[in-house]
Each structure stands twice: as C-alpha cells, then as structure tokens.
Backbone bond lengths (Angstrom), bond angles and torsions (degrees), N, CA, C in turn:
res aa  C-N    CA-C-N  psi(-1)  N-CA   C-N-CA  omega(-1)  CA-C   N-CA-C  phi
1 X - - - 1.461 - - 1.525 109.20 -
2 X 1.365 114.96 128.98 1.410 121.02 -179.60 1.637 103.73 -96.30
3 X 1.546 92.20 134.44 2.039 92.97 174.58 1.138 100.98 -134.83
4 X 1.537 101.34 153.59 1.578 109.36 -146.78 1.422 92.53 -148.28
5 X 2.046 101.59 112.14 1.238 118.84 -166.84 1.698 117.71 -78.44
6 X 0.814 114.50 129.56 2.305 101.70 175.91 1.804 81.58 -63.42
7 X 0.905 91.30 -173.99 1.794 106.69 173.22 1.828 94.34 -176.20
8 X 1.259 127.51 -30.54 1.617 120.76 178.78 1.470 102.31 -124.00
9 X 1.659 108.19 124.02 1.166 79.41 173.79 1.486 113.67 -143.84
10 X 1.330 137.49 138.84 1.527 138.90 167.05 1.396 126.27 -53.93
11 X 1.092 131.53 130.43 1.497 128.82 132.29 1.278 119.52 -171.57
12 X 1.617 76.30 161.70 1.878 115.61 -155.48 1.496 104.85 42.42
13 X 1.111 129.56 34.18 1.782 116.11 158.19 1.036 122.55 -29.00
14 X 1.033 141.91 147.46 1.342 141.73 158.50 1.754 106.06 -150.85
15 X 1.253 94.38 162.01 1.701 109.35 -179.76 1.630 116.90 -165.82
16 X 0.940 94.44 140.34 2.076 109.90 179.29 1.455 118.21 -126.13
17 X 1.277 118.57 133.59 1.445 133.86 -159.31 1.601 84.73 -123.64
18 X 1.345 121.83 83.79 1.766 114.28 175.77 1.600 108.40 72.87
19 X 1.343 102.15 -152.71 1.502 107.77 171.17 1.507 114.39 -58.74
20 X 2.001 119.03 -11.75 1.082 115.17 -169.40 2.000 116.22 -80.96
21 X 1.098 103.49 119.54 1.934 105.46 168.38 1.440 96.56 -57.28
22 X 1.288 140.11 128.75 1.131 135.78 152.46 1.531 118.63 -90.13
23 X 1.592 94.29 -57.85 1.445 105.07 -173.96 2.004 112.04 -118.89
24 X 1.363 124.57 120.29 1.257 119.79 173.78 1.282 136.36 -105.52
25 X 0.852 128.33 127.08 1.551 114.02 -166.86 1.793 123.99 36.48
26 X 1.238 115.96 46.75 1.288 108.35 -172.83 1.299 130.40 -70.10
27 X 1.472 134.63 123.98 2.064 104.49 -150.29 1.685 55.48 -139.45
28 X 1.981 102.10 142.73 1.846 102.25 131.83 1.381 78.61 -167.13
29 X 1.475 100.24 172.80 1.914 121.74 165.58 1.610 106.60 -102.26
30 X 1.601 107.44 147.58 1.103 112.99 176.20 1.853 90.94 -118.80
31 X 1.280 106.42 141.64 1.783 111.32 -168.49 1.481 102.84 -108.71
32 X 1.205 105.06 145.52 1.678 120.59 175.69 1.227 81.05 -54.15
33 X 1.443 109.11 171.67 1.531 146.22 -179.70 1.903 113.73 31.06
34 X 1.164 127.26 3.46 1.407 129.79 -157.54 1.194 99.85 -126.72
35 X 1.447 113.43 155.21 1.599 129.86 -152.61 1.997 90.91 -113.47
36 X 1.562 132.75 109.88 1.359 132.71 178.79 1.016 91.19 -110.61
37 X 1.679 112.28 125.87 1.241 131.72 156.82 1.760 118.55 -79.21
38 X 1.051 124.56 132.01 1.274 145.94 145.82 0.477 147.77 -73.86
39 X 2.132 145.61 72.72 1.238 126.87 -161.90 1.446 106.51 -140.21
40 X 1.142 92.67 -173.86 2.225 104.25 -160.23 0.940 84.71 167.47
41 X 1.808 101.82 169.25 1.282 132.89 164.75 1.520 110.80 -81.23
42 X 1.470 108.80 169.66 1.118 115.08 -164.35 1.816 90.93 -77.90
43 X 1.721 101.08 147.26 1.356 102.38 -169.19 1.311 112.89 97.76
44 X 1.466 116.83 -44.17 1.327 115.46 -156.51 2.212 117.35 -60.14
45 X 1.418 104.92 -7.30 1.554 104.02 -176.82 1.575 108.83 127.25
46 X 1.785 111.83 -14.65 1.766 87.18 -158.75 1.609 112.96 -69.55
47 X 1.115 116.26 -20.00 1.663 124.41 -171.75 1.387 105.60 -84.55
48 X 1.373 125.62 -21.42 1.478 128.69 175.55 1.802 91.09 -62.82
49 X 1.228 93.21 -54.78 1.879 111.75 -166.59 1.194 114.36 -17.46
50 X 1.709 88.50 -62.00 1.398 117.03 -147.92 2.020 106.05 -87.91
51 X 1.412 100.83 -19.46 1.432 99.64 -179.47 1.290 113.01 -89.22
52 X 1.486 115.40 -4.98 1.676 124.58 -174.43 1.791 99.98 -89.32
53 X 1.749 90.57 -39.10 1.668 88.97 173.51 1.432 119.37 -57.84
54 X 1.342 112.90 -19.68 1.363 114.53 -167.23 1.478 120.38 -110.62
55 X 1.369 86.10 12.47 1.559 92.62 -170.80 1.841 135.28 64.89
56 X 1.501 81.19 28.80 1.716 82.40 -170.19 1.731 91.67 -101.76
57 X 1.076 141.12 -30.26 1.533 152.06 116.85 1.092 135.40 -33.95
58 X 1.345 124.35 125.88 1.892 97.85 165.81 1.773 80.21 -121.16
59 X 1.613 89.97 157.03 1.338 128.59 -179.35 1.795 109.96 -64.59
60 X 1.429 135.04 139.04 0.757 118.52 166.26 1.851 127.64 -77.78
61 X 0.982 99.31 -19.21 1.565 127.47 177.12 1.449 136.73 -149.76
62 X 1.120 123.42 116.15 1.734 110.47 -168.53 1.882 106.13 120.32
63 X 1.194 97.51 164.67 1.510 107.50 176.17 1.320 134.23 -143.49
64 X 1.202 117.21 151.16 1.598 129.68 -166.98 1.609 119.28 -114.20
65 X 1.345 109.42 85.96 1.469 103.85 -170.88 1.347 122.50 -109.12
66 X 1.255 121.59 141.65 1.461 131.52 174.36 1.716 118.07 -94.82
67 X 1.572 97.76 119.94 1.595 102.02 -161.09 1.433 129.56 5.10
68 X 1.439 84.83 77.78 1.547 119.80 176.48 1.745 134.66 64.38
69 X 1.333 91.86 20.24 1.478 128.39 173.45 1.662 140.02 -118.83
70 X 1.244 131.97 140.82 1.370 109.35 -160.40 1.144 91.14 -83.74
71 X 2.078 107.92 142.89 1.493 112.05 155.24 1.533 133.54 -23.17
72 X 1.381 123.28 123.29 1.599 112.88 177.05 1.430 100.26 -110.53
73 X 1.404 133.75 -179.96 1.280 144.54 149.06 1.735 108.23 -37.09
74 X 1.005 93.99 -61.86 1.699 116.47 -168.73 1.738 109.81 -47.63
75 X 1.681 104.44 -39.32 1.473 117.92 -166.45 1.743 92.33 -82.64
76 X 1.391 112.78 -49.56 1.580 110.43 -167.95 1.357 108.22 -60.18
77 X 1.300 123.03 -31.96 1.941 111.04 173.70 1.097 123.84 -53.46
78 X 1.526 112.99 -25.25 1.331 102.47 176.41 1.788 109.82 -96.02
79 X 1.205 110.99 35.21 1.489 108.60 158.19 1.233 110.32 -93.42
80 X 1.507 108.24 171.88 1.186 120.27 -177.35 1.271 98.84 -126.94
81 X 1.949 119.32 110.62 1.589 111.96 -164.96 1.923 83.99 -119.14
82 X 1.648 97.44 146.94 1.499 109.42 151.44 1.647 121.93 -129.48
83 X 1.489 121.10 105.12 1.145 109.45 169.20 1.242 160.97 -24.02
84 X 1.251 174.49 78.72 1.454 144.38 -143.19 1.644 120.60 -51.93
85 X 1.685 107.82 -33.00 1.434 116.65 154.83 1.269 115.50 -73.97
86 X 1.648 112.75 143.19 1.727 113.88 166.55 1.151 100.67 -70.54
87 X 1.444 99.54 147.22 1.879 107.41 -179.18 1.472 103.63 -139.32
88 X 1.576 119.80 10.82 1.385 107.46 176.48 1.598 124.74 -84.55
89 X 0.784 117.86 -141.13 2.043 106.58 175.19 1.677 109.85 -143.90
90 X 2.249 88.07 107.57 1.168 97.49 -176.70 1.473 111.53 -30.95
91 X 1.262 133.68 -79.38 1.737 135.73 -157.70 1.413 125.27 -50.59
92 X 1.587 89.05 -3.50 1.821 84.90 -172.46 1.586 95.16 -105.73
93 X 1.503 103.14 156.18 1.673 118.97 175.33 1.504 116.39 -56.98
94 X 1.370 129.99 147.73 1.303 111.63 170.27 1.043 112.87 -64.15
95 X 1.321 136.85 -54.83 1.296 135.21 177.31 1.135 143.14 -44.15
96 X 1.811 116.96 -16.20 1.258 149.39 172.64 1.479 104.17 -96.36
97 X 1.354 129.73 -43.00 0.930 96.03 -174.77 2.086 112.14 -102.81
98 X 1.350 108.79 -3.00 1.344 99.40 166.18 1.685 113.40 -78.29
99 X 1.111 103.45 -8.29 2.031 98.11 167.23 1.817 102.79 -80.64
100 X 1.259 97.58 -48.95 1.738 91.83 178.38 1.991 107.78 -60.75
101 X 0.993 118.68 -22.78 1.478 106.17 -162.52 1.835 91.14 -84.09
102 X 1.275 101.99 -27.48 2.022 98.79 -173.11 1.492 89.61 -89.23
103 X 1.585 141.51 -38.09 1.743 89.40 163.15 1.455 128.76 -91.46
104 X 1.251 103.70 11.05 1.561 100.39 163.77 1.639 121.24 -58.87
105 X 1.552 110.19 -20.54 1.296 129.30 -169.65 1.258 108.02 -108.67
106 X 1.659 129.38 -6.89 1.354 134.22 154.45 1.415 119.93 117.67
107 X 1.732 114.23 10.41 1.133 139.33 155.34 1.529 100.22 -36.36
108 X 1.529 106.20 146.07 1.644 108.85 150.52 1.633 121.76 -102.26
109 X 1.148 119.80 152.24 1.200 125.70 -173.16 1.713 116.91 -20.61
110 X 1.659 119.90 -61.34 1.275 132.37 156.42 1.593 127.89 -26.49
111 X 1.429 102.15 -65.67 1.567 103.19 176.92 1.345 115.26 -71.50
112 X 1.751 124.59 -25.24 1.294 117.60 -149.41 1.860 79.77 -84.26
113 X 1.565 113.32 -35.55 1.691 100.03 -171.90 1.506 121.59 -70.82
114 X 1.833 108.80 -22.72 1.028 107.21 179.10 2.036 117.07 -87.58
115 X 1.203 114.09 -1.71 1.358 123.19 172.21 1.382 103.82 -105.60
116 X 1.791 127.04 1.57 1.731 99.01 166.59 1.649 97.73 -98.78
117 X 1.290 103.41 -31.08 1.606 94.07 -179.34 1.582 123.01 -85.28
118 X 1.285 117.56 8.33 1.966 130.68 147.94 1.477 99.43 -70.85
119 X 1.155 116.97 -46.45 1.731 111.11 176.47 1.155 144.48 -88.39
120 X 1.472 111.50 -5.42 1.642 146.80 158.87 1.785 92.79 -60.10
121 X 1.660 95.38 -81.05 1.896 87.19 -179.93 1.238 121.82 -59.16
122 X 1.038 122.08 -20.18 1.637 105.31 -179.13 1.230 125.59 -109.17
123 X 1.644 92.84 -1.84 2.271 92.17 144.00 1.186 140.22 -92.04
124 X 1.827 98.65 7.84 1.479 116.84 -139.86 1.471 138.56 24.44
125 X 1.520 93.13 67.19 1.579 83.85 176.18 1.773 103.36 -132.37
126 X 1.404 114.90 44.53 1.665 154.11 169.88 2.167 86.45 -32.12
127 X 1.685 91.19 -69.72 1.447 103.64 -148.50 1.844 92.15 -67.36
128 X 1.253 145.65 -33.94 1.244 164.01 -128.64 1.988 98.72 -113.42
129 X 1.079 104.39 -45.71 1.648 116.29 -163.34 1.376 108.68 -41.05
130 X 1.374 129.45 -18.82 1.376 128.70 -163.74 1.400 106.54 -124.27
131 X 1.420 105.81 14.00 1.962 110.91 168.88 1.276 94.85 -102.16
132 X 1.383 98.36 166.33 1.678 128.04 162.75 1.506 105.04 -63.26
133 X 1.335 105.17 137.03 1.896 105.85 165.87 1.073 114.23 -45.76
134 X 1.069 113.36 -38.34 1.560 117.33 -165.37 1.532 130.30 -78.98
135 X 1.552 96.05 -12.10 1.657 117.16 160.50 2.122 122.30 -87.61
136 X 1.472 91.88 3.93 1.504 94.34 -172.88 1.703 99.60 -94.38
137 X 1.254 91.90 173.83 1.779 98.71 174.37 1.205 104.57 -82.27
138 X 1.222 103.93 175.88 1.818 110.61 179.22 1.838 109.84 -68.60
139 X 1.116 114.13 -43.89 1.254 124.90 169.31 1.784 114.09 -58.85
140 X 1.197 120.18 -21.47 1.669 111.81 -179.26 1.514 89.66 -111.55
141 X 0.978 114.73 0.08 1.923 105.15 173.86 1.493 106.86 -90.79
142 X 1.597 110.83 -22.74 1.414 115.63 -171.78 1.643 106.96 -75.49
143 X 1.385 88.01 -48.52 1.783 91.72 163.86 1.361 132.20 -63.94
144 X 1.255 133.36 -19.67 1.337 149.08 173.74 1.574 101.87 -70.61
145 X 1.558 101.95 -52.06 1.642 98.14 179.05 1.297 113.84 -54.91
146 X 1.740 128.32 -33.00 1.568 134.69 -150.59 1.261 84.96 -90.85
147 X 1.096 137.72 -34.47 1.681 143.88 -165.25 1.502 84.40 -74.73
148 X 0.984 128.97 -79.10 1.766 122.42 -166.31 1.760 118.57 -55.56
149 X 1.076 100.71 -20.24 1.590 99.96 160.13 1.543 105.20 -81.20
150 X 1.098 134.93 -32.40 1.378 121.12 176.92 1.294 133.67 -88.40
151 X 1.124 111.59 -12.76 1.632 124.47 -168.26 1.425 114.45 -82.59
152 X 1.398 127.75 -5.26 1.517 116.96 163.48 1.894 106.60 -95.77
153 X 1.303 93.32 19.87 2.143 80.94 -174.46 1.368 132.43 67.54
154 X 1.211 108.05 39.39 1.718 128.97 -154.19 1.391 95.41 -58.78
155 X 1.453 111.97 163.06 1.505 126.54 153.59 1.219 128.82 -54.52
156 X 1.132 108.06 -51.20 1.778 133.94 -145.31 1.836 94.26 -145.38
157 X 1.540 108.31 151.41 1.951 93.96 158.45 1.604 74.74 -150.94
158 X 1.561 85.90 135.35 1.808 121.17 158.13 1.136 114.40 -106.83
159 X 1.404 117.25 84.99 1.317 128.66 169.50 1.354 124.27 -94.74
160 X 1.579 117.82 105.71 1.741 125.37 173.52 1.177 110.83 -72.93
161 X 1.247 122.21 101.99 1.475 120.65 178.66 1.532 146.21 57.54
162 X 1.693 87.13 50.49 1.588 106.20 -174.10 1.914 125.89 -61.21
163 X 1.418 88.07 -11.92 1.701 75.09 171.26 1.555 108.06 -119.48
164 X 0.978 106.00 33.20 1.689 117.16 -178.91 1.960 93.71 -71.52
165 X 1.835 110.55 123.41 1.187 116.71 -157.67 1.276 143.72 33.12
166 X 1.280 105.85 57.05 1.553 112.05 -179.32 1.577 87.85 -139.52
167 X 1.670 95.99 140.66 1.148 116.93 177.31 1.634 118.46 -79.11
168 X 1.448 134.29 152.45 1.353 142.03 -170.29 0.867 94.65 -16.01
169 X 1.606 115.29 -75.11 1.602 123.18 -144.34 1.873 113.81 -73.04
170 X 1.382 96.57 -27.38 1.410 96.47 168.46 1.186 110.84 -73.41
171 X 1.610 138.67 -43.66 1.277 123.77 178.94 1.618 117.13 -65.85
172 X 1.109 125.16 -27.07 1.335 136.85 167.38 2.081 103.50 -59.29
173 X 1.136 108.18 -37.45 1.872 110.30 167.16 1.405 98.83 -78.65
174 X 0.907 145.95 -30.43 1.869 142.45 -167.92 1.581 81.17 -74.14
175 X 1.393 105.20 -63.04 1.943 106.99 -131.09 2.100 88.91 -56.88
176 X 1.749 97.95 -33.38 1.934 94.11 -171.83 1.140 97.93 -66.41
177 X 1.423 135.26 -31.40 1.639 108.15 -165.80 1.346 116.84 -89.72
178 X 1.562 114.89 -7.42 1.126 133.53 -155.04 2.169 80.27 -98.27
179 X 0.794 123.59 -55.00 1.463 129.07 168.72 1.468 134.03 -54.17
180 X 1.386 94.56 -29.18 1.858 102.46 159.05 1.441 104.18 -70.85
181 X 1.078 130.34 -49.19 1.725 135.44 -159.71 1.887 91.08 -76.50
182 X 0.884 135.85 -23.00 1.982 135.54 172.17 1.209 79.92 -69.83
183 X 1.468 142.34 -82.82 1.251 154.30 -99.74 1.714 74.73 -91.00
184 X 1.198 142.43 -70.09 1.424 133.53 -155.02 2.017 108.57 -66.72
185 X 1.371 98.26 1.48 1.603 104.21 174.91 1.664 98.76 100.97
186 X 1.562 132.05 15.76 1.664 122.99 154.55 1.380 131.55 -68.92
187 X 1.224 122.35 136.36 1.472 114.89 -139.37 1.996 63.58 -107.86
188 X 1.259 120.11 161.05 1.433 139.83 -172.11 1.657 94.70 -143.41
189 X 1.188 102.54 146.77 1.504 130.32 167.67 1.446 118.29 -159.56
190 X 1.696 110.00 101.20 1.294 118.93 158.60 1.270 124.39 -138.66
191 X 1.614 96.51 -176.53 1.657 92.45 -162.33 1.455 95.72 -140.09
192 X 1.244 105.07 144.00 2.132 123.75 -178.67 0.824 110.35 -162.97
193 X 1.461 112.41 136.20 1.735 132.22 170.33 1.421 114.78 -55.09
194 X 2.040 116.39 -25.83 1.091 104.57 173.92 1.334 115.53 -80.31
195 X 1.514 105.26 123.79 1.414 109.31 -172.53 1.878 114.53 -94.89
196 X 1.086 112.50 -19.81 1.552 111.60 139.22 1.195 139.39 -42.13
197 X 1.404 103.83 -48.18 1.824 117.71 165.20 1.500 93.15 -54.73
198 X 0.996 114.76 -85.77 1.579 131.29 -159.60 1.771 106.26 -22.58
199 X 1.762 90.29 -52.74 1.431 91.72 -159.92 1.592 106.22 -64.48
200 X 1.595 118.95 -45.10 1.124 128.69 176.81 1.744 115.67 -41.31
201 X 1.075 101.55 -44.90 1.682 123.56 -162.11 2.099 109.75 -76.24
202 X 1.429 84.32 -84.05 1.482 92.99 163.69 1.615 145.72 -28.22
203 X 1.347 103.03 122.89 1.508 94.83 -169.64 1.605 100.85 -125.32
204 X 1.433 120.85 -0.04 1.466 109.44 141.17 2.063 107.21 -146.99
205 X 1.017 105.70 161.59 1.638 105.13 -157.88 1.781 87.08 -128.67
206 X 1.455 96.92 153.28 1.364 127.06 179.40 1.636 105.20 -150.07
207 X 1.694 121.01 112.23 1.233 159.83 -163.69 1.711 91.53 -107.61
208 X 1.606 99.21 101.21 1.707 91.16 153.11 1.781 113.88 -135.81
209 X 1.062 131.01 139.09 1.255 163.98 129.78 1.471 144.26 -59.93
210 X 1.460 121.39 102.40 1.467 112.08 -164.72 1.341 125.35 57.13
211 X 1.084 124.70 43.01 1.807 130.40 -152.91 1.547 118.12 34.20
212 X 0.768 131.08 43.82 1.493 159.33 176.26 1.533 137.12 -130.57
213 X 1.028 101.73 107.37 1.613 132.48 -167.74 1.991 93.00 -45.82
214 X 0.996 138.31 126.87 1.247 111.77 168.33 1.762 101.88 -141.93
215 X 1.778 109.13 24.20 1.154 95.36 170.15 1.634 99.16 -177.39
216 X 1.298 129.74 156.42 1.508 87.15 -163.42 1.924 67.85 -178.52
217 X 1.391 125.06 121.82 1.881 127.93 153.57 1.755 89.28 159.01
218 X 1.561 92.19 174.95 1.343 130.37 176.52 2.076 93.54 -32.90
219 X 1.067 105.43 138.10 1.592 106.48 165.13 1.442 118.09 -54.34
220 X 1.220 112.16 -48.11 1.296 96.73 -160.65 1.565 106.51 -93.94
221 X 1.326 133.17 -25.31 1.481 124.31 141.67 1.692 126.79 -27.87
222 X 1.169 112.49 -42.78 1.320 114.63 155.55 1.211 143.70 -52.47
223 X 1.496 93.30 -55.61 1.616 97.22 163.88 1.662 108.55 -57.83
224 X 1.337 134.91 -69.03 1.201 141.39 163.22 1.232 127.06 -4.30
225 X 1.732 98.62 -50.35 1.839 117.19 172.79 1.728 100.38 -69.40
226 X 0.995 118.99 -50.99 1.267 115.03 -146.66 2.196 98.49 -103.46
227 X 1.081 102.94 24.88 1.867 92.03 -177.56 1.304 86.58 -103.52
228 X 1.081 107.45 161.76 1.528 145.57 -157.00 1.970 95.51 -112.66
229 X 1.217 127.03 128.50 1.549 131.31 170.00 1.746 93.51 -52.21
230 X 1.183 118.26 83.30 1.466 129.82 -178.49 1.636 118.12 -112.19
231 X 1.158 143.38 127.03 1.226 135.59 -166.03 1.624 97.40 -140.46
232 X 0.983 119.47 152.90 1.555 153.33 177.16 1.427 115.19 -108.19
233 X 0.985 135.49 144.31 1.815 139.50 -168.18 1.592 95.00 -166.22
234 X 1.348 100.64 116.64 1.976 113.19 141.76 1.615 105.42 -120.35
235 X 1.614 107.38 135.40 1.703 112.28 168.63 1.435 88.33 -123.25
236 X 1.140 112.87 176.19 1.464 141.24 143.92 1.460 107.81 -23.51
237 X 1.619 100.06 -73.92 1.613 103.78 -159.29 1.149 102.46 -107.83
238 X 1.609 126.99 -156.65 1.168 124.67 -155.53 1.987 112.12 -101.20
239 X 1.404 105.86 119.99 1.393 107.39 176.46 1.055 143.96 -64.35
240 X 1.459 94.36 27.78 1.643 102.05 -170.69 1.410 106.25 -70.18
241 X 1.179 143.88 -48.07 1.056 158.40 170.04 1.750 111.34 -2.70
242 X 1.537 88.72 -40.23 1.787 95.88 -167.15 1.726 104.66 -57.92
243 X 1.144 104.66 -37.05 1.766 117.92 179.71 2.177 105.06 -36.47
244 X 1.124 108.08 -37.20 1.173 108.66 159.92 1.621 143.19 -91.71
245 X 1.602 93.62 6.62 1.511 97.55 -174.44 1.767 97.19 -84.63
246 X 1.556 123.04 141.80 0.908 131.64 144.53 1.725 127.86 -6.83
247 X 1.015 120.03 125.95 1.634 122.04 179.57 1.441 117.55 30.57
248 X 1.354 107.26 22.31 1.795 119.45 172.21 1.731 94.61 -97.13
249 X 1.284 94.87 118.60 1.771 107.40 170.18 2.131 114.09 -118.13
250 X 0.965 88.49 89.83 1.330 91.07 -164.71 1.841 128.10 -54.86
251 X 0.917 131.15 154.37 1.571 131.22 -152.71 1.989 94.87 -121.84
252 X 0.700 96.96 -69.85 2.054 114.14 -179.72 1.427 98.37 -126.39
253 X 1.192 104.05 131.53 1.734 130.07 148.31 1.509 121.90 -135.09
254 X 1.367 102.66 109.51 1.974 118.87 -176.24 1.609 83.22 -107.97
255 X 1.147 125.88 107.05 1.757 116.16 149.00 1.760 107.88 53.64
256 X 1.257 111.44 -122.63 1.281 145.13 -155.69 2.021 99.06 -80.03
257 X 1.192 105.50 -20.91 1.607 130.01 -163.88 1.784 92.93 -106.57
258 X 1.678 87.72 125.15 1.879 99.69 161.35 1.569 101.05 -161.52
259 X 1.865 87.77 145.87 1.352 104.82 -178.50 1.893 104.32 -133.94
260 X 1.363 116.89 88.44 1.352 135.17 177.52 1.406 135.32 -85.79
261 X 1.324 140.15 147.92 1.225 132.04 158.14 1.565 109.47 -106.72
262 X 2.127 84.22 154.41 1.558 74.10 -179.95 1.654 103.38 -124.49
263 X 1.672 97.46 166.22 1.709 70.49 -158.57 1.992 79.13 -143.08
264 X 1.262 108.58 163.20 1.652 127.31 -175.97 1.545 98.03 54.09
265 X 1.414 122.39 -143.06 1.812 121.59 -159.04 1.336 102.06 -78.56
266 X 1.504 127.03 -1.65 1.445 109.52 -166.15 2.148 103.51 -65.16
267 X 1.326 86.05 166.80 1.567 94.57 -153.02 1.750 87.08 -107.25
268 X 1.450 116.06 167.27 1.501 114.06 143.27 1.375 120.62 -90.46
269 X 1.370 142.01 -32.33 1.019 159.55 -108.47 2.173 91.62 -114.05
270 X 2.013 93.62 -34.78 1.285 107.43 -167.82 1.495 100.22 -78.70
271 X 1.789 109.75 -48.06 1.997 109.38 168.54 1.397 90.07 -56.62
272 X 0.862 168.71 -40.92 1.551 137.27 -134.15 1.684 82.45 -81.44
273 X 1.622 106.70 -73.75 1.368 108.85 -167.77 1.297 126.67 -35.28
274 X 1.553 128.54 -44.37 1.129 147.92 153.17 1.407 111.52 -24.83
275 X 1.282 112.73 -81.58 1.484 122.49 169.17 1.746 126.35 -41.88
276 X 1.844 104.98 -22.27 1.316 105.38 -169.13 1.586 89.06 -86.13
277 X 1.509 112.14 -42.14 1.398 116.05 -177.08 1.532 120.92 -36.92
278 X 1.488 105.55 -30.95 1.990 112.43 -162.74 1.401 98.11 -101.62
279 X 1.767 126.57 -4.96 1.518 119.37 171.52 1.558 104.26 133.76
280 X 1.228 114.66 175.04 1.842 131.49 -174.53 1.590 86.64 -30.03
281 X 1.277 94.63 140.48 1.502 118.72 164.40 1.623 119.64 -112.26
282 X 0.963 149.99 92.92 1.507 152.24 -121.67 1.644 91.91 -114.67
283 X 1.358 136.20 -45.51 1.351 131.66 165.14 1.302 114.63 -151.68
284 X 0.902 114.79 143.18 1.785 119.61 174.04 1.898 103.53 -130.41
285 X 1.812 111.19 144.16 1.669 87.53 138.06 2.154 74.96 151.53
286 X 1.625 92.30 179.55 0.953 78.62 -164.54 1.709 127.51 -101.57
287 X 1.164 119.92 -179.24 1.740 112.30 -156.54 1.592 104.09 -103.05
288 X 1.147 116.75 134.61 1.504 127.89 -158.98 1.031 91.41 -105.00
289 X 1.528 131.26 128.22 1.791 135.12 164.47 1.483 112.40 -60.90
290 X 1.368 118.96 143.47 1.931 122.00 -170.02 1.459 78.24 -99.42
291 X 1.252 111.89 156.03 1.218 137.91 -172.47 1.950 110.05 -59.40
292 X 1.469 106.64 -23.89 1.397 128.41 -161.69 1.693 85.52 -78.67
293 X 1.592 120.28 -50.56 1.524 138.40 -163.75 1.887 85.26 -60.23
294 X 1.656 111.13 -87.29 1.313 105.65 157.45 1.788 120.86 13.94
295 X 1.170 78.08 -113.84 1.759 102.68 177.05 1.820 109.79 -18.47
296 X 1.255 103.79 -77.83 1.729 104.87 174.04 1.518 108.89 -59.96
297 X 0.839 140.30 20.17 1.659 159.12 178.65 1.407 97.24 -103.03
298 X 1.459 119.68 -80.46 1.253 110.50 -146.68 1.387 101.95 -96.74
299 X 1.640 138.42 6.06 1.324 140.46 -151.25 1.702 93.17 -126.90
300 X 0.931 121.00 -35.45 2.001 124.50 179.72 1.265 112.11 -69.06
C-alpha cells in the first residue's frame, strides 16, 4: 500500500487586488514525492497562488501550511521557486551565477560548485555555462532559470511555467530531471498552458477558474470522476446498426468506427455481444476524458 503524505498545504486562501476577487477560497494539497499540476486560464489565479505560497504575497484570508505548520521565512528558503518572468542577471555567467544562487541559500563553496555543474550536464548547457544569460537563446535561458531553482536541493519547487519555450526534446530533459527530484520524495508544483505536458507529466492536478478551485485530486481519479458512460467500437463492417441499439445515443459514426453514449440500463457487455453477433470486432471498451475534455468540463 502506497501513502501519500500532503506536506504543503492550502486553505480557503483568498486575495483582492482593489474591488478585484482574485483569489477565493483556494483549498488543495501538494503531496510528498508527486508532480501537481496547476492549470487555468490566463488570469485565472495560478501566479497569485504561487507568490502567496512563497511569500512574495500574503493572503488576505486563509492559510498555507508546511507539514502541518504555518509557512515561516526559514521553511520557504528551502524551496525551490521559478518564476514565469526571468529574474536571473543577464551579465552574469550561468555558471557563476548558479554557484552564487546555492550559497545564497547556504551551500558551501564545494557543494554549491559541485551541484551547478550536475545541473549544467544534465540540462545540457556544458557548451553555454561560461556565457552571459543574455547571450543564450530563449530556450537555454529557460533552462538556466530551472537549473537555479534546483541547485540548492530544495524541499518543494514552485515552478510557473517551466516549459514555457523549450522545444520537445528539451521538455522531455526538464520532465527527467524534474522526475528524479519526485523519485527522492520532492513534492513539485507547477503550472502550464501545455495541457499535454501536464497530462503526460502530472500525477495529481489542480483546475482553477476565476480564483476558484473547481477541481482539485489524483489524475486519474479525475478522469474517472469526470468520464462520461462513453464507448468506442471498430467492426469489420459498418456500425450503423448501433443507431438502433437501445439507450445507445451515438457521438461519431465513420463506417466501421463508433463513438457512443450509453445512457439508463443499457449495458456494454450487451453491444459487445451484439457487435460480436454481426462479425470480427477490431476494438471495443471504454473512452477516457484527456485532461483538455476535463478542463472545458469543469471551467465553462
């Protein structure tokens, strides 16, 4: 049996920018070792979220606790935060200045050199390390930033939009290093518009809207909560047929291809038979909502 600790946790946040509600009642858990996705539309609160978590905000109401304690100064250093803005300093080297950012965080000289250059190679940016930020592409600056959230050995990382311009293969290098640090028990919290990333990545998701929580557990419980009695059909021949099955309301029909709901006692078990009855059945079973299906679900 796997148990799965909160270690950060929200509730009822709230926050106001003027007459503006930003943030309402915001409640979720972020879990030791597991990667929580965050997403919304732009506007929707996650950067308010994430700066209240960090104390660059305080909340007007509500609280933010670290395994079962209120956030201190002392507890937030050992996060590991990345902005959605770059905030490092074009003129300085990466390599110079991710050794200065790990003893800014209380590294000694030794570890801070031997943890920027573990993270130089394993973002590949080896050939780059001895330029100015400000000579890299947008894509090796994005990585330079993810490297400086990681390089003091953080607790926790609140990352706003870590694969913002990075190509496949670089996000495919983020998502592994970002997956070794779960794997040692780091609880991760970020947030991206790519909702492919997310879905791929994520192993529990948090949906907000209008500063409002509107969905918030384990991924695949979600999906679970939120699928529709949805079924998929390939035969041989043509599926039209289903148009007459009992409490089958059909969604897509291409030929040989059907995608149906079923709705009051009708069974699947009864289309299967049906379908086995008229010849080869090529796939049956049922249709899992993508996180994107989700999302316009619980946010409309």
């Amino acid at each position: 049996m796997i148990f799965m600790t909160t270690v950060l946790h929200l509730e009822a946040v709230s926050r106001r920018f003027g007459e503006r509600q930003v943030l309402q009642d915001v409640t979720f858990d972020v879990v030791a070792g597991r990667m929580t996705g965050f997403v919304g539309a732009n506007g929707a609160g996650k950067t308010t979220t994430m700066r209240i978590i960090l104390g660059v905000l305080a909340a007007d109401a509500g609280t933010v606790t670290w395994q079962g304690t209120p956030l201190t100064r002392a507890v937030r250093r050992g996060f590991g935060y990345m902005p959605e803005e770059r905030g490092l300093y074009p003129k300085m080297t990466v390599r110079d200045q991710l050794i200065y950012l790990s003893r800014l965080h209380g590294l000694g000289p030794g570890t801070a050199k031997r943890n920027a250059e573990a993270l130089i190679e394993r973002l590949s940016l080896g050939e780059r390390a001895g330029d100015p930020l400000e000579n890299l592409s947008l894509g090796n600056q994005q990585r330079a930033q993810i490297a400086a959230a990681l390089v003091h050995e953080p607790e926790v990382l609140v990352l706003d939009e870590p694969f913002s311009g990075l190509d496949p293969l670089a996000v495919d290098t983020v998502v592994a290093v970002l997956r070794e640090r779960t794997a040692r028990g780091v609880p991760v919290l970020f947030s991206s518009h790519q909702l492919d990333v997310v879905e791929r990545l994520c192993d529990d998701l948090v949906i907000i809207a209008g500063g409002q929580i509107r969905a918030a557990g384990p991924r695949q419980h979600l999906r679970e909560s939120y699928a529709q009695p949805r079924y998929t059909l390939h035969v041989d021949g043509d599926a039209g047929w289903l148009r007459d099955e009992l409490g089958v309301s059909l969604v897509d029909l291409d030929g040989p291809r059907a995608v149906f709901d079923l709705a009051g006692d009708a069974d699947d078990q009864t289309i299967l038979r049906n379908a086995l009855s008229r010849g080869p059945v090529r796939s049956f079973g049922p249709v899992t909502p993508s996180l994107a299906e989700i999302f316009r679900e619980v946010t409309r």
